[in-house]
C-alpha atoms as one frame of an Amber mdcrd trajectory, in Angstrom:
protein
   4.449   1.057  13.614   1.417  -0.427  13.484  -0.791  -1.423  10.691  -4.044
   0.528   9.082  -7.416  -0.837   9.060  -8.837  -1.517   5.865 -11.546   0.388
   6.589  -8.734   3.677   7.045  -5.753   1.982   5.437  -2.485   4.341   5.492
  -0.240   2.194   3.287   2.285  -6.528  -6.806   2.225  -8.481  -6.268   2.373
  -8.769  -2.751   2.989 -12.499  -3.095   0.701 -14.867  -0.798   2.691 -15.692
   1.968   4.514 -18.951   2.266   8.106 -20.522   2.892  11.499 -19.700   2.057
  12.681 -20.832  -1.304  15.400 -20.249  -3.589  15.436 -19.446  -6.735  12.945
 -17.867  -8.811  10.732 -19.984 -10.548  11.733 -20.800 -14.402   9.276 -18.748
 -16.784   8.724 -15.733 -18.174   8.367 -12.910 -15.888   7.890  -8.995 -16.439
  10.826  -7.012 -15.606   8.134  -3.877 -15.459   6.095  -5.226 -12.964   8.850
  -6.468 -10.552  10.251  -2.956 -10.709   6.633  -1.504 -10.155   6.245  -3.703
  -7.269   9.384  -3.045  -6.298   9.190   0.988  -6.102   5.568   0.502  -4.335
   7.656  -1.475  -1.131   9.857   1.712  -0.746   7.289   3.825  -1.168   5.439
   1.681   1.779   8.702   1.690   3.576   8.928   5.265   3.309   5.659   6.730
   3.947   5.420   4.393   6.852   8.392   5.682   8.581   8.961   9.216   7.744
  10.234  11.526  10.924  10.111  14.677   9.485   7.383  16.125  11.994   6.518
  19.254  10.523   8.548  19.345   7.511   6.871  16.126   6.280   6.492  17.211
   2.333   2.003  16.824   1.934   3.026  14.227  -0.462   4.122  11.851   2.351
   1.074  12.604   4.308  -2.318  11.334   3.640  -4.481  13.511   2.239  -7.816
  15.253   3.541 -10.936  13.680   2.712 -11.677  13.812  -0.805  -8.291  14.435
  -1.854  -5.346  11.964  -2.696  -1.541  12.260  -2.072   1.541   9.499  -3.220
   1.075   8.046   0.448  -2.369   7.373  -0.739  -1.733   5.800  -3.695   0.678
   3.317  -2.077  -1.984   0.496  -0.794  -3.700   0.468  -4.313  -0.858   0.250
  -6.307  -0.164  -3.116  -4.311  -3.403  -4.684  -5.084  -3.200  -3.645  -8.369
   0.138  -5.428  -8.617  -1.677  -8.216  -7.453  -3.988  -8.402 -10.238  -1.322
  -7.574 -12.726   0.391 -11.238 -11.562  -2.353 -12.944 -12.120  -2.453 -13.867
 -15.930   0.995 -15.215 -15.166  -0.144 -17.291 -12.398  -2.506 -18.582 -14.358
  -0.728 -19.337 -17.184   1.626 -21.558 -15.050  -1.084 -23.424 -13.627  -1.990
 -24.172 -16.960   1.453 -25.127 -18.045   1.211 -27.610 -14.880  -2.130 -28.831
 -15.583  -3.495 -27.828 -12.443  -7.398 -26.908 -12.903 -10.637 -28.219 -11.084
 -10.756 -28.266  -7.802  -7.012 -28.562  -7.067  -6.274 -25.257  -8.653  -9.211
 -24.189  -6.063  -7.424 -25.799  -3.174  -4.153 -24.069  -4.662  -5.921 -20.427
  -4.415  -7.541 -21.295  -0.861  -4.813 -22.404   0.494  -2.641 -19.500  -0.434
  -5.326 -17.095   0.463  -5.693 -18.236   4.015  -1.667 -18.650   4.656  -1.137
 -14.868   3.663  -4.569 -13.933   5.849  -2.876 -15.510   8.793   0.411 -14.180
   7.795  -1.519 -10.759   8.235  -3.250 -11.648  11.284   0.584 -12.826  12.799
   1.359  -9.128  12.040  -1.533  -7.221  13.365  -1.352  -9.593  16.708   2.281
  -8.234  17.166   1.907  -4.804  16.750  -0.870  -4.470  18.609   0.479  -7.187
  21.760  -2.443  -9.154  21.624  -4.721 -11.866  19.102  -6.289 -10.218  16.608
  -7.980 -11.995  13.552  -9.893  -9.311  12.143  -8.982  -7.770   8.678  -5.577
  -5.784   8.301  -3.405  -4.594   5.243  -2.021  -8.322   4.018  -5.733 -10.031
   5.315  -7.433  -7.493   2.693  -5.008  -8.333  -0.169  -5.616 -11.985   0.367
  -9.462 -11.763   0.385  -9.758  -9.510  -2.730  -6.749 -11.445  -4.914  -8.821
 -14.750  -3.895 -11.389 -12.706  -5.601  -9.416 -11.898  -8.487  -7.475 -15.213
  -8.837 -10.881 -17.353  -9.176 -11.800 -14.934 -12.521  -8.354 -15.203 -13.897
  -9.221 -17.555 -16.129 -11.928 -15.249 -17.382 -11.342 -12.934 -21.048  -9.788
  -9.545 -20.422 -13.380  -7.856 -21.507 -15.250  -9.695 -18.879 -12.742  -9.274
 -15.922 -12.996  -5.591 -16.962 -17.223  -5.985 -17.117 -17.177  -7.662 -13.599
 -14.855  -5.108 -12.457 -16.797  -2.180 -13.289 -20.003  -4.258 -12.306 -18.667
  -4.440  -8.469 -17.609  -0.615  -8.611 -21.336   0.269 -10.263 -23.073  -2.072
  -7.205 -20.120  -0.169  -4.476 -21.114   3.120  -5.569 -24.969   2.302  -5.446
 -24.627   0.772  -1.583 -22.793   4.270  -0.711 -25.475   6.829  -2.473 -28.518
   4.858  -1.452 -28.459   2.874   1.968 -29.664   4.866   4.939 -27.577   6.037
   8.233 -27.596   8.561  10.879 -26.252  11.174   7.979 -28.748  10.907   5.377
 -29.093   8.769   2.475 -26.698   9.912  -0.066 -24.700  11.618   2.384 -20.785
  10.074   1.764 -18.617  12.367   3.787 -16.037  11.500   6.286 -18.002  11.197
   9.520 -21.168  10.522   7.897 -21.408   7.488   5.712 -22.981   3.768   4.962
 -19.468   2.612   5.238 -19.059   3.661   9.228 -22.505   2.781   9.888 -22.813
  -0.714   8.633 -18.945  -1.264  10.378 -20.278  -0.171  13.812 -23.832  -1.759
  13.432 -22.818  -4.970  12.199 -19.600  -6.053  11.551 -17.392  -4.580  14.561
 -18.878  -6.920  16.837 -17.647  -9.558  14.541 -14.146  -8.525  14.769 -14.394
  -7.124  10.315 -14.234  -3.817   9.965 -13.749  -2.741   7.045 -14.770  -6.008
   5.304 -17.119  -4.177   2.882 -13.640  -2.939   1.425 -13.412  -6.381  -0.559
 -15.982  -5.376  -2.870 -14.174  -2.421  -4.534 -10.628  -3.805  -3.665 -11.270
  -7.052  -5.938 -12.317  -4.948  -8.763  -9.025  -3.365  -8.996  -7.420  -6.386
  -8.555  -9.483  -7.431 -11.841  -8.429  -4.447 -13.252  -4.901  -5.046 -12.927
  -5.261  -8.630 -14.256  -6.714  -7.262 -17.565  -4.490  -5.010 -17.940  -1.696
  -7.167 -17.709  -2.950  -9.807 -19.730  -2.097  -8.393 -23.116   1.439  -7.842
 -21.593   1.846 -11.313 -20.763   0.630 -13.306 -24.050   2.968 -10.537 -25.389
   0.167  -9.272 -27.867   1.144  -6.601 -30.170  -1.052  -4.126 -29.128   0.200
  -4.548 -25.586   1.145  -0.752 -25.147  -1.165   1.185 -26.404  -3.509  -1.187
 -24.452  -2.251  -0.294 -21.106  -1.230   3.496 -21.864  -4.721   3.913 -23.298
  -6.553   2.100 -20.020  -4.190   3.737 -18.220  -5.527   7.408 -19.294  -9.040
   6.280 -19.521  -9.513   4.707 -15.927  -7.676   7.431 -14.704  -9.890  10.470
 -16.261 -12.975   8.722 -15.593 -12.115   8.345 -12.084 -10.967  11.967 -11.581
 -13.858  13.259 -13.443 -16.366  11.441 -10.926 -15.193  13.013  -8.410 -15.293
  16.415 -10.424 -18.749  15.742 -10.668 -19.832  15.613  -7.294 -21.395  12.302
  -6.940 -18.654  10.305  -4.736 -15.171  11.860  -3.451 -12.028  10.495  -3.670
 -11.327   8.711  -0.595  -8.851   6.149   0.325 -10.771   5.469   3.690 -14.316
   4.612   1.787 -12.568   2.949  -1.263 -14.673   5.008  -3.268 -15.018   3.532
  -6.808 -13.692   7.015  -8.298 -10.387   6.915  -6.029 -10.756   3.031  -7.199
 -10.428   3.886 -11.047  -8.138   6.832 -10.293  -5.404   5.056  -8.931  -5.741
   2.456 -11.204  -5.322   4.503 -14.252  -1.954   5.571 -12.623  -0.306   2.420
 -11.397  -1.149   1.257 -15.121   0.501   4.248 -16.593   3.542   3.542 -14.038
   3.649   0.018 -14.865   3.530   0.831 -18.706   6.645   3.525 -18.302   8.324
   0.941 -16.725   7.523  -1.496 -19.479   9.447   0.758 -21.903  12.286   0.860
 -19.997  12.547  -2.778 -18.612  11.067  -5.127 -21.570  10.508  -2.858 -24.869
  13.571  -4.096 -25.787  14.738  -0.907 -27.461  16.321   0.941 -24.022  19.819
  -0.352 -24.189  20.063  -1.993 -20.649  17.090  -1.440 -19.780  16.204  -4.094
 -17.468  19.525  -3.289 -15.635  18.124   0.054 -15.091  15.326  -0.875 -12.905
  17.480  -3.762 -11.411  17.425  -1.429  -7.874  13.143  -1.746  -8.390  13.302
  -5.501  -8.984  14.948  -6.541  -5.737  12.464  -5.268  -3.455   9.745  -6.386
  -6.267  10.399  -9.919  -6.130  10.386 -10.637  -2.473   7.710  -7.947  -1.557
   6.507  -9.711   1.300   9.506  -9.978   2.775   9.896  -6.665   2.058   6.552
  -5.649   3.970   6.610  -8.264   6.969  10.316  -8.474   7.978  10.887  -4.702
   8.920   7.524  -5.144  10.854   9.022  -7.621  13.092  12.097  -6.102  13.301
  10.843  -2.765  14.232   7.987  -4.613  16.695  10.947  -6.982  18.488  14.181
  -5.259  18.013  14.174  -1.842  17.033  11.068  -0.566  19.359  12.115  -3.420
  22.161  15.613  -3.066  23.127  16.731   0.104  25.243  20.318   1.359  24.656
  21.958   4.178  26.456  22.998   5.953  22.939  22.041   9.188  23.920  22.873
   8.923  27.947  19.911   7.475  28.633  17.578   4.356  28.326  15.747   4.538
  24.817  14.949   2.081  21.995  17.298   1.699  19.260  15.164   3.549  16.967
  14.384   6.815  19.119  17.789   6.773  20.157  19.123   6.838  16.011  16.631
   9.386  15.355  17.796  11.426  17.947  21.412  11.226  17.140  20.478  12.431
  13.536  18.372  15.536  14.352  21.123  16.233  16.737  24.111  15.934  14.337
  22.535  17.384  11.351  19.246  19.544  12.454  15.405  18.229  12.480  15.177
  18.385   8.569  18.272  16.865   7.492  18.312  14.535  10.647  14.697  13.206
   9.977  15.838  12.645   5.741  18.939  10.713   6.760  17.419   8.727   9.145
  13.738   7.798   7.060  16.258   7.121   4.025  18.409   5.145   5.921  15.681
   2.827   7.482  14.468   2.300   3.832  18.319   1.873   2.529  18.795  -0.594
   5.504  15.425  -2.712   4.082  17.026  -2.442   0.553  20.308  -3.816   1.575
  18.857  -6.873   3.210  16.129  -7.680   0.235  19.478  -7.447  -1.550  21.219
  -9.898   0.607  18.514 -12.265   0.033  18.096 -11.855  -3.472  21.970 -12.797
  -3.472  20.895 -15.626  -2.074  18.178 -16.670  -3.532  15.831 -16.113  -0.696
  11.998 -15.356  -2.202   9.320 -15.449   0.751   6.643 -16.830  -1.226   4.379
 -19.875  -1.711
């Protein structure tokens, strides 16, 4: 398994990485967001480890350029996530008294243990040091982004957030490469030109992606505010962004001007998944915290478990796959193979390629579940 560059990512709070605690933290928290979070990590889980070859539904495969699928709505909906946490975050920093410059330390600080924690990961599954940008090093660059406007009004978090997308979508119509100016297709675009001019070298590709990626993130936290100071108008202010991000998104790309692309991180691929993680998140608001769905919360308590340790959740069945499950040879099948190809092959062979590949990509996610559960039992949150 190995992990997407940001500048072709294939796969919330995806919490900044830290230590081992236990407990969760006393405070309010939002049932619908855990469980959000929560059914984003299986999603990751499963799109990352489907073996269904060519029976592989098109929904668990990325899409074409200029299309979008579920498996490309995964990565997104974790940012988003991200930004959805934040008016919560920042309300217990303010409950603390933490402001200034040690609230800045606080945000660095985080922001640079879950880059590292991403740069740990990409080093192992690639067998050597890598420090450039990968899947957890872009989430901590654009929530840094996000975090330092948290304390900002929901209107201007959503101004600054369409600002970035407005100056994204001007950089990809109007700077010059070997395609043409204006040209945004998927071999031919200002994206791929200014990574292999400039910033390859420098061991970033794909750090342009932290423009657009912080806006959702801002996106997310202005949704979510209303939600958090439990405002009246909560609902119909996240079903109603919800719809609006997500039309305006789809009908850019109707129009022609920019595609939807999960490689680029076009603004209208931006604002279209957006509009559907809020929708998600608002769904599960009804359920989990409306108060009005007779045990509710207990409902989405499967969603929650993975949702509140969702690094774990990402990192651990990395190593494990990298160390143990790719690593050690067992003779399984009559001959030397690694504990993974040897399961797979033991499926297909028992119950056909189709059936074979479900019960084996469901049990690897099952098998995650089960030990986010343990933890949880345990009070085991990987988290700073």
């Amino acid at each position: 398994m190995t992990i997407p560059r940001p500048d072709a990512l294939s796969p919330a709070r995806l919490p900044a990485s830290g230590a081992l605690s236990t407990g969760v933290p006393a405070g309010a928290r939002l049932s619908a967001l855990d469980a959000w979070r929560g059914l984003t990590v299986l999603l990751m889980l499963l799109v990352n480890n489907v073996a269904l070859g060519n029976f592989t539904p098109a929904q668990l495969r990325h899409a074409p350029f200029g299309g979008v699928t579920l498996t490309d709505l995964v990565f997104p909906w974790f940012l988003l996530c991200a930004g959805a946490a934040l008016p919560f975050s920042q309300a217990a920093l303010q409950r603390s008294g933490v402001r200034g410059w040690p609230r800045l330390r606080r945000l660095l600080t985080r922001a640079a243990l879950l880059y590292l924690a991403g740069a740990f990961l990409t080093s192992v599954t690639q067998h050597a040091l890598t420090l450039g940008l990968g899947v957890l090093q872009l989430i901590a660059l654009a929530s840094l982004g996000g975090a330092l406007m948290a304390p900002w009004r929901g209107r201007w978090q959503l101004l600054a957030a369409l600002g970035l997308l407005a100056g994204y979508a001007v950089f990809l119509r109007v700077t010059p490469h070997a395609g043409g100016i204006g040209v945004v297709s998927e071999t031919a675009n200002p994206v791929q030109h200014v990574n292999n001019t400039l910033l390859s070298a420098w061991g970033l590709r794909g750090l342009l992606s932290v423009v657009p990626t912080t806006a959702l993130v801002l996106l997310g936290s202005a949704a979510a505010r209303p939600l958090q100071q439990k405002s009246p108008r909560a609902p119909a202010l996240i079903f109603g962004l919800g719809l609006a991000l997500g039309a305006l998104g789809y009908g850019w790309a109707a129009s022609g001007h920019l595609p939807l692309s999960k490689a680029l991180w076009t603004p209208p691929y931006i604002l279209y998944s957006a509009g559907l993680g809020l929708l998600g998140i608002g769904l599960c608001w009804l359920v989990a915290d409306w108060g009005r769905v007779p045990g509710g919360a207990r409902l989405l308590s499967p969603l929650t478990i993975p949702g509140r340790n969702a690094l774990a959740g990402y990192a651990l069945p990395i190593l494990v796959k990298v160390w143990v499950l790719l690593d050690w040879q067992v003779t399984w099948t009559g001959q030397p193979r690694s504990i993974l190809a040897s399961l797979l092959e033991l499926s297909r062979g028992a119950l056909g390629p189709l059936a074979g590949g479900w019960v084996y990509t469901l049990g690897y996610v099952l098998a995650v579940w089960l030990g986010l559960a343990w933890m949880a039992r345990r009070g085991l949150i990987w988290k700073l």
